[in-house]
C-alpha positions in Angstrom: 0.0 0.0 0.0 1.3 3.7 -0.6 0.6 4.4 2.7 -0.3 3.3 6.1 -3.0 5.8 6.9 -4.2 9.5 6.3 -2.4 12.6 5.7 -2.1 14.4 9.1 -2.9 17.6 8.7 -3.4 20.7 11.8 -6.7 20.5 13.6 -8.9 23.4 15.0 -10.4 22.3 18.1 -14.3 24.2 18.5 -16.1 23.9 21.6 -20.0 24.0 22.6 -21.9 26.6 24.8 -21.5 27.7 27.8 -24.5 29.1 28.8 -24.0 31.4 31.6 -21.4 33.9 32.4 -19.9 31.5 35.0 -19.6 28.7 32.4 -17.9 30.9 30.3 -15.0 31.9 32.8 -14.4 28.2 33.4 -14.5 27.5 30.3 -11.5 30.6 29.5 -10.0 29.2 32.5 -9.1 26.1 30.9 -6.1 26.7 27.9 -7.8 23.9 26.3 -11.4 24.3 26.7 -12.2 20.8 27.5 -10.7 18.7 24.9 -7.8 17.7 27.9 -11.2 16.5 29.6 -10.4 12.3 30.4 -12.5 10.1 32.1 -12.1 7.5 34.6 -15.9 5.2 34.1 -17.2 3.4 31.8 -20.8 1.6 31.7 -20.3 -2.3 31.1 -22.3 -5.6 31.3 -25.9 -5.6 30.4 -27.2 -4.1 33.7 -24.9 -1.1 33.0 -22.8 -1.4 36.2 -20.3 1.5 36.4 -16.4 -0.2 36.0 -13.1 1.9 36.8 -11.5 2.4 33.1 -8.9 5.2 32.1 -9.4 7.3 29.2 -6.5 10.5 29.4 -8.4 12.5 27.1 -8.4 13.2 23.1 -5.7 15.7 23.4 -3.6 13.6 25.2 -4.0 10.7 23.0 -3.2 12.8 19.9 -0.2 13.9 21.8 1.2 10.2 22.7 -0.2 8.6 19.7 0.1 11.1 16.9 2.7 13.2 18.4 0.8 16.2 17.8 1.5 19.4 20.0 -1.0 22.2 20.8 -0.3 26.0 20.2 -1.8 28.1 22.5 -0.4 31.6 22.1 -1.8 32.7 18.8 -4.2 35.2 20.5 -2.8 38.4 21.6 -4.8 41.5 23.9 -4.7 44.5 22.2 -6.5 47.7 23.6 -8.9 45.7 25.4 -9.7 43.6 22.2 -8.4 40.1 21.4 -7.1 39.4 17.8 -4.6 36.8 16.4 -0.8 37.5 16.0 1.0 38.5 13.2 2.4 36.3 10.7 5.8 36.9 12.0 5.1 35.0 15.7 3.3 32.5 14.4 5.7 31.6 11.9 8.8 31.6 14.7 6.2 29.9 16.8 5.7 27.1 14.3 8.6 26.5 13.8 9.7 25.4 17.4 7.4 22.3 16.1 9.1 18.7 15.0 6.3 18.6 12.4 4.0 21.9 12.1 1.3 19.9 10.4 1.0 18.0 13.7 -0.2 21.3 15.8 -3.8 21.6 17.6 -5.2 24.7 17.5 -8.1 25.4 20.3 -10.7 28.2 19.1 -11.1 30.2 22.1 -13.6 32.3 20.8 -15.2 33.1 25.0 -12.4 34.9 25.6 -13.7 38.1 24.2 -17.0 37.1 26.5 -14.9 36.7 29.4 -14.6 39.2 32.6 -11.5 38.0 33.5 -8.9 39.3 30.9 -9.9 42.7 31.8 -11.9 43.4 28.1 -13.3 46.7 27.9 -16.7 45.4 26.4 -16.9 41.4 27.4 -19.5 40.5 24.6 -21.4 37.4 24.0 -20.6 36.8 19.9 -23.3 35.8 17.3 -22.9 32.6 15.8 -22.1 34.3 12.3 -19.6 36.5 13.9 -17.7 33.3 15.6 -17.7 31.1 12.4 -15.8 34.5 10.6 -13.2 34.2 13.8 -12.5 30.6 12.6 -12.2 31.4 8.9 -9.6 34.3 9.7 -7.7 31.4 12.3 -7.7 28.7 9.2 -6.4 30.9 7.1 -3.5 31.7 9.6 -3.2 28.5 10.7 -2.8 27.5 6.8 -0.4 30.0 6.4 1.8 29.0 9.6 1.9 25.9 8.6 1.5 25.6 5.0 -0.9 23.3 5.4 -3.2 22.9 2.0 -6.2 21.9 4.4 -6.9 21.4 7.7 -9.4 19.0 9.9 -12.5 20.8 12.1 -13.0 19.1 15.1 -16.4 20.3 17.1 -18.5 19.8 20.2 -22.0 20.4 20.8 -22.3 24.0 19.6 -18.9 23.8 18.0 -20.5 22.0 14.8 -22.8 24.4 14.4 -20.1 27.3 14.1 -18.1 24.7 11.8 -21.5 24.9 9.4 -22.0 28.3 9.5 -18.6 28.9 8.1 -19.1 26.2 5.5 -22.5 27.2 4.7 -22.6 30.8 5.1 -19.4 32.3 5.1 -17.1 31.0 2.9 -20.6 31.4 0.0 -20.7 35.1 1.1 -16.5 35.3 0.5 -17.4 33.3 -2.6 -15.0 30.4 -1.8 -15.0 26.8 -1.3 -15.0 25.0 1.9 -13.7 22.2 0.7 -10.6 24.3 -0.2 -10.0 24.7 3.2 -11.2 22.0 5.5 -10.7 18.2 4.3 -12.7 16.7 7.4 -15.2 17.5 9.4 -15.9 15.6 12.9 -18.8 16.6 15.8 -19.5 15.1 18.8 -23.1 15.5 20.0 -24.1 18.3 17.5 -27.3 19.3 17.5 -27.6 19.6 13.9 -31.4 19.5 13.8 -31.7 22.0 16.9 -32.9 21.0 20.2 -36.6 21.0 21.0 -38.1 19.6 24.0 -40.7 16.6 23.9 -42.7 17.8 26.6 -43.2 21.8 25.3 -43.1 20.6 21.9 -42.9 23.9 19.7 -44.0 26.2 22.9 -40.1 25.5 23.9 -38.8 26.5 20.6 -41.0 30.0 20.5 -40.0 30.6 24.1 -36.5 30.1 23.6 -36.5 32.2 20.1 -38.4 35.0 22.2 -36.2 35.1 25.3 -32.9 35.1 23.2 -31.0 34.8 26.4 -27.1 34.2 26.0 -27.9 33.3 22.7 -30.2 30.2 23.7 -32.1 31.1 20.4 -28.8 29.6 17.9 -30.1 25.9 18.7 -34.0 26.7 17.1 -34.1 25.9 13.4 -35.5 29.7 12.5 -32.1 31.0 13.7 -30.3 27.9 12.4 -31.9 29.1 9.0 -30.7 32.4 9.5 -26.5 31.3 10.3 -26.6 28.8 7.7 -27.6 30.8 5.0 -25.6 33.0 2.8 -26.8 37.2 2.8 -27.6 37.7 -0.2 -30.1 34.2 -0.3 -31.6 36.2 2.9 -31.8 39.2 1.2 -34.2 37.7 -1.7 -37.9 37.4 -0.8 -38.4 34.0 -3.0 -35.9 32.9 -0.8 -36.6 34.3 2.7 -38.8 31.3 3.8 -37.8 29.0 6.0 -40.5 26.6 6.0 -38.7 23.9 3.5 -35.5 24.4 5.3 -33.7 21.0 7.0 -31.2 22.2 9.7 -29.7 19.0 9.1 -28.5 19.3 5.1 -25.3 21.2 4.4 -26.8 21.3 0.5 -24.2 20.5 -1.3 -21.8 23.4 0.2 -19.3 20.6 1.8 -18.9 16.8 0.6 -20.3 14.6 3.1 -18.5 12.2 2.3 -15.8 14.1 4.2 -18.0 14.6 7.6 -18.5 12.3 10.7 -21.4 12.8 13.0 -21.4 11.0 16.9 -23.9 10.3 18.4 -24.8 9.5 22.2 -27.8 7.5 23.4 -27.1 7.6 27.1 -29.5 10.3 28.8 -30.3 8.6 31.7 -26.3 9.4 32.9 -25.8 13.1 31.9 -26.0 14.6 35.2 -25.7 18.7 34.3 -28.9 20.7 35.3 -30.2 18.2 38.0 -31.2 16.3 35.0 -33.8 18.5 33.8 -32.7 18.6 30.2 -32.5 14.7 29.8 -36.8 15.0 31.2 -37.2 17.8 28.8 -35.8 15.7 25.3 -36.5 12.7 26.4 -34.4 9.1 26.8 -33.8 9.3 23.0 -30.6 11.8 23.3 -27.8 11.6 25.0 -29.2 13.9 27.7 -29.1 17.1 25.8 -29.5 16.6 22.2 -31.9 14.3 20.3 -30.4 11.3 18.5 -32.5 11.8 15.1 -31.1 15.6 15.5 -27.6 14.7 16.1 -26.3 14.0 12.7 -25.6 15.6 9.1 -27.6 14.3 6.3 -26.0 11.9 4.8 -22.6 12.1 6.8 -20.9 9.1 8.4 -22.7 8.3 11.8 -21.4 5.8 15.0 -23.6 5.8 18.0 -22.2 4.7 21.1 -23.7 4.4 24.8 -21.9 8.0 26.3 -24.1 10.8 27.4 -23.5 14.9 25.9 -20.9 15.7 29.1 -19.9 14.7 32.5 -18.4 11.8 33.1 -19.9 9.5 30.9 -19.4 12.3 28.0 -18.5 11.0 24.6 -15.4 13.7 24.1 -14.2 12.3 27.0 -14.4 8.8 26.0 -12.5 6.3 24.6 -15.2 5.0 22.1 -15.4 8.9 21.1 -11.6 9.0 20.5 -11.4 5.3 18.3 -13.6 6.6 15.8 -12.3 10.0 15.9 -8.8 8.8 15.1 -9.8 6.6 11.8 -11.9 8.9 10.4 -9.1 11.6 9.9 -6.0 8.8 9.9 -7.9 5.5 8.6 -6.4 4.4 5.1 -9.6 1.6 4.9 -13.1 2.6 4.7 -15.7 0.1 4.4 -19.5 0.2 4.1 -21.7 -2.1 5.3 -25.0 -3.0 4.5 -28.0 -5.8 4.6 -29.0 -6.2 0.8 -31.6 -8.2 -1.3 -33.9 -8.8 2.1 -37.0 -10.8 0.5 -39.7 -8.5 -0.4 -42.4 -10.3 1.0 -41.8 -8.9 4.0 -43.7 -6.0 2.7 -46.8 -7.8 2.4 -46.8 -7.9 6.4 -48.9 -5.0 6.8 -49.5 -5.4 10.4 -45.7 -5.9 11.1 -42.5 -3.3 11.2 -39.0 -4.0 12.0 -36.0 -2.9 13.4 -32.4 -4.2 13.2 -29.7 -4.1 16.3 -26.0 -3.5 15.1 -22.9 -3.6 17.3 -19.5 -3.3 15.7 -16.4 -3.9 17.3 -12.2 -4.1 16.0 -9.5 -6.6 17.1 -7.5 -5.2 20.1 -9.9 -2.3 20.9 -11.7 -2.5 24.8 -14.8 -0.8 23.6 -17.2 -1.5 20.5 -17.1 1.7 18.7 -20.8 1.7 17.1 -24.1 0.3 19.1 -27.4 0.7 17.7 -29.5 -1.2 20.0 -32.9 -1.0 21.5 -32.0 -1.1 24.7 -30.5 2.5 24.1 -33.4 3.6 22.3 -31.5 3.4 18.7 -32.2 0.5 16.6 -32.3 1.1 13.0 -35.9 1.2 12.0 -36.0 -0.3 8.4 -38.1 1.6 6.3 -40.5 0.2 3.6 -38.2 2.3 0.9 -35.1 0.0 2.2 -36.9 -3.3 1.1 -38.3 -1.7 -1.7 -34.7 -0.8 -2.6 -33.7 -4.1 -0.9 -30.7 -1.8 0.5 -30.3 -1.1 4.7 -27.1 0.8 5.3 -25.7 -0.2 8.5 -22.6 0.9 9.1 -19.0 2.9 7.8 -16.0 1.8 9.4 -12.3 2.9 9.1 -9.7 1.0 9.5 -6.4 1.8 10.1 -4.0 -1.0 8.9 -0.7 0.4 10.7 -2.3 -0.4 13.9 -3.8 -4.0 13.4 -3.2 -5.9 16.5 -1.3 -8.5 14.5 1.2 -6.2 13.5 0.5 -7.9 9.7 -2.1 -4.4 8.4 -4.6 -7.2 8.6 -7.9 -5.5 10.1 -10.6 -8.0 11.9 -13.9 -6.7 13.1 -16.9 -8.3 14.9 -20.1 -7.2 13.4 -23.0 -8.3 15.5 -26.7 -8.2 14.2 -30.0 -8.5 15.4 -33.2 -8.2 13.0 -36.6 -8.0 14.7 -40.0 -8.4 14.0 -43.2 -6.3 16.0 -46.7 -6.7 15.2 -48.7 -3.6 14.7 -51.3 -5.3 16.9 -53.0 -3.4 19.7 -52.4 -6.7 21.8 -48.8 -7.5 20.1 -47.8 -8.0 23.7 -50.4 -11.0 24.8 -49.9 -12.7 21.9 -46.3 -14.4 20.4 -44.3 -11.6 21.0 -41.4 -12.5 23.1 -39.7 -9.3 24.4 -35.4 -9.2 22.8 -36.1 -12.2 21.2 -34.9 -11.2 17.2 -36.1 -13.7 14.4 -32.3 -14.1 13.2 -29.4 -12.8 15.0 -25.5 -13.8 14.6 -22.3 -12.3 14.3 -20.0 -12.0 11.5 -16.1 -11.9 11.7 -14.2 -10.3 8.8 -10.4 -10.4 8.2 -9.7 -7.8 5.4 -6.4 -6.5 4.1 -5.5 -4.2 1.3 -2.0 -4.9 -0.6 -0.8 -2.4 -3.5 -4.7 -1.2 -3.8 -6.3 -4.7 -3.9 -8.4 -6.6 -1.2 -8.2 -9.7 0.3 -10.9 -10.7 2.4 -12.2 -13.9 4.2 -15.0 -14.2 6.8 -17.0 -16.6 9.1 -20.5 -16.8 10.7 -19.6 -17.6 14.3 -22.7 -19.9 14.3 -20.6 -21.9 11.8 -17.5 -21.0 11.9 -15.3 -19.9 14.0 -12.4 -18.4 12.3 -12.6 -16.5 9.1 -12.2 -18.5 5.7 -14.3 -18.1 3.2 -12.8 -15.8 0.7 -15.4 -12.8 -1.0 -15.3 -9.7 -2.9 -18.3 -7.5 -1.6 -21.2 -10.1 -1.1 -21.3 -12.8 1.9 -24.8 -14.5 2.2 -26.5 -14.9 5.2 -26.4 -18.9 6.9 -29.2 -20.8 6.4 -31.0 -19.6 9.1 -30.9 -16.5 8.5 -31.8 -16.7 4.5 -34.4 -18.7 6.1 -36.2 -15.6 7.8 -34.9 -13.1 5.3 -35.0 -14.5 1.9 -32.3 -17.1 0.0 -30.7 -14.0 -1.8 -29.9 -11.9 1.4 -26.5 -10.8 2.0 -24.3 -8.6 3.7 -22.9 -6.2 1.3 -19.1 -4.8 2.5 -18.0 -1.8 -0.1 -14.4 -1.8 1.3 -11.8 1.0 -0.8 -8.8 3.2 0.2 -9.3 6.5 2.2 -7.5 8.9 2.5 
C-alpha cells in the first residue's frame, strides 16, 4: 500500500456553549477548553454497572499517539480587544514544532465574553460572527503551517459554528469550503436543533423570544438564519424558512468528508439536576436528540456516552477510536444488509427494526451500538426493502495499527433483525420481548495490498475463524436466508481512504 493511513494535517479544536457567564469563565479558565477532559468510568455488562476504566483525554492521546503538539499563544490582547498575532510570531512559533502539520489549535472564541482578561466590552458573539473568527484562524493556521487543508473538530455548539462557516461564510466570501477544511468531525451536534418533547414547539418559541445568551442559535429559525448565505436572505423567493432542513449542508461541503457522533445515554448526563434529559426525552444523549444529532447523509457511530460529564462522549474512549480513523484511517468500508425478500412488505401489520454492534480486534470498547436497549435501533423503512438496501454501518480502518502487527484489520459485526406486530395486543400474543427472528455475528479479516483486497469471513454460528474468501457479497447462513429470503447478503463496499 502507498501508505499506512491518512495525511495528518493541523486540527482546529471548536467547543460547545456555555450558557451562563460562570460557564464561560471556566471555560477561558481552561487553555484547552475541555478537549484535555479524560475520564475514569465506563458503563459495562448488560445491567450497565459503572467499572473503573482510564481514558487520558483526546488531546492527550493525539499527543502520545500522533505526536501532535498544541499551540496556544496565537491570540494576543490589544487595547482591550483580542485578535490573532502576526504572521511573524506565528511563523517563529511554528517552527519550534518537530512537524507543524502536527499542531492543535483550540478556538477560544469566549475569551472576548470573558470578565477575567480585563476586556473593555466582554460581549457574548453571534454565531455568524464566531464562524468568521474561525475562517480568519484557518487561514492563519494554513499560512503558519503551510498546510493545504486542515481537519474541524467540534463539540455540541462547536459544529454548528463549523456549518456556519461552511454554509454561510465561505458562499458570502465566494469560496469553497472544501478548499479549506478536508474533514469535518462533531461530537453531540445538534444539527437538527434541540426541541423539548414535553413543550413541543411552545419551547422552541420561548426560547427564540427570550434570546438569552444566545439560547435562540439551537431553534431551526435561527439555524436558518446562520446557515444561509446574505444575499439568499436578502431575496424574498428565498426568505422562507419553512422547507429548510437544519440538518443538510446542500451541497456546500462533501459529506462524504463529515462524521457525525452520536450518544444514546440520557439517563447518565448529570448537568442541570437532569432537567434537560426529562425535557428531550431518553432518546438523546441527555441534551441533544439522537434523530437531531447528525448531518444528512454524513458518516454516523452511535455509542452508549451521554453529551458531558463523566460519561461524555469527548471524554471517551469509544469517542476518540472513531475520531482517530476517520481523519488517519487508510480503509473505509461500508456495510449494508441487501436483497432482504420482499415479501416482507406484504406484512402489513408488522415493522421492523435491526440491532447492530461493531467492534475491532485489540480495541476494549465497541465503537458503534445501535440497540434498542438505548433507544436506537435502526428502524427499516418500507423504501429499504423496496430498494432491498439497509445501510448499517462505515468503518475505518487503520491498517498500521492491526493488532497483529501484519495491516490485517478483523472486526466483529453483530446483528439482530426483529420483528413487531402492529397489533393493539402484540404483547399478549407471540411476542417474546429481545427475542430477534435471526441474529448472529459476523467476523471479517480484510487486508489491502498495492490497492487490492483480500478478504475472508465466518459466521460464528458456523465458523469460527474467518475463511471463506469474498469480494463484496457474503450470504446470510441458512438460518438467516431462512427468515430473510435465499438471496440476502451482507454487502461490505471496502476501498482506500485517504
Amino acid at each position: 500500500m502507498h501508505n499506512s493511513h491518512s495525511q495528518q494535517l493541523p486540527i482546529i479544536y471548536v467547543c460547545g456553549y456555555a450558557s451562563t457567564q460562570q460557564d464561560v469563565e471556566s471555560r477561558v479558565s481552561d487553555p484547552f477548553y475541555g478537549f484535555n477532559t479524560g475520564s475514569a468510568h465506563i458503563r459495562v455488562g448488560d445491567q450497565g454497572i459503572p467499572k473503573k476504566f482510564f481514558f487520558e483525554s483526546p488531546l492527550i492521546r493525539l499527543m502520545t499517539d500522533y505526536e501532535y503538539l498544541p499551540i496556544l499563544d496565537y491570540q494576543q490582547f490589544v487595547n482591550g480587544e483580542f485578535e490573532n498575532r502576526d504572521a511573524q510570531y506565528l511563523n517563529e512559533r511554528v517552527k519550534k514544532l518537530k512537524d507543524p502539520l502536527k499542531s492543535i489549535w483550540i478556538y477560544r472564541f469566549y475569551d472576548v465574553t470573558s470578565e477575567s482578561f480585563g476586556s473593555n466590552n466582554p460581549v457574548r458573539l453571534e454565531i455568524e460572527q464566531i464562524a468568521d473568527g474561525l475562517k480568519k484562524l484557518i487561514t492563519d493556521v494554513k499560512q503558519a503551517t503551510k498546510a493545504n487543508k486542515v481537519y474541524l473538530v467540534a463539540y455540541s455548539m462547536g459544529g454548528l459554528i463549523c456549518r456556519s462557516l461552511i454554509q454561510k461564510v465561505y458562499p458570502e466570501n465566494n469560496e469553497k469550503a472544501e478548499d479549506h477544511i478536508d474533514k469535518f468531525f462533531t461530537y453531540g451536534t445538534p444539527h437538527g436543533g434541540i426541541n423539548s418533547q414535553i413543550a413541543g414547539g411552545f419551547f422552541e418559541q420561548l426560547t427564540n423570544f427570550l434570546e438569552w445568551n444566545n439560547i435562540d442559535d439551537f431553534n431551526p429559525q435561527r439555524m436558518f438564519k446562520y446557515f444561509t448565505p446574505a444575499k439568499q436572505l436578502s431575496n424574498p423567493a428565498q426568505q422562507n424558512s419553512e422547507n429548510f432542513n437544519p440538518q443538510s449542508l446542500d451541497g456546500t461541503f462533501p459529506v462524504d468528508r463529515v462524521f457525525s457522533l452520536i450518544g444514546t445515554n440520557a439517563k447518565d448526563y448529570e448537568p442541570g439536576l437532569g432537567i434537560s434529559q426529562k425535557l428531550v426525552g431518553l432518546q438523546s444523549d441527555g441534551l441533544v436528540q439522537i434523530d437531531r444529532a447528525y448531518v444528512k447523509g454524513s458518516h454516523r457511530a452511535y455509542i452508549y456516552r451521554t453529551h458531558g460529564g463523566r460519561y461524555g462522549m469527548v471524554n471517551s474512549e469509544s469517542g476518540f477510536e472513531n475520531l482517530q480513523r476517520f481523519l488517519f484511517g487508510n480503509i473505509k468500508a461500508k456495510i449494508s444488509l441487501i436483497n432482504v425478500d420482499r415479501e416482507l412488505l406484504n406484512r402489513e401489520d408488522t415493522f421492523y427494526q435491526m440491532e447492530v454492534r461493531f467492534s475491532i480486534r485489540g480495541l476494549p470498547v465497541a465503537i458503534h451500538e445501535q440497540t434498542i436497549e438505548h433507544n436506537s435501533p435502526i428502524t427499516i423503512k418500507t423504501e429499504d426493502l423496496q430498494k432491498k438496501h439497509i445501510p448499517l454501518f462505515t468503518a475505518f480502518f487503520m491498517s498500521d495499527r492491526s493488532a497483529t502487527g501484519d495491516d490485517t484489520c478483523r472486526y466483529l459485526l453483530h446483528t439482530c433483525f426483529h420483528s413487531f406486530s402492529k397489533r393493539q395486543d402484540w404483547l399478549f400474543k407471540e411476542h417474546i420481548e429481545n427475542m430477534p427472528i435471526w441474529s448472529d455475528r459476523l467476523l471479517v479479516d480484510t487486508k489491502i495490498i498495492d490497492g487490492k483486497q483480500t478478504a475472508t469471513y465466518s459466521w460464528r454460528s458456523v465458523d469460527l475463524e474467518p475463511k471463506h474468501k469474498f469480494t463484496k457479497e457474503i450470504p446470510l447462513p441458512r438460518n438467516g436466508q431462512k427468515e430473510l429470503g435465499q438471496q440476502a447478503a451482507i454487502h461490505l463496499d471496502i476501498s482506500q481512504w485517504d
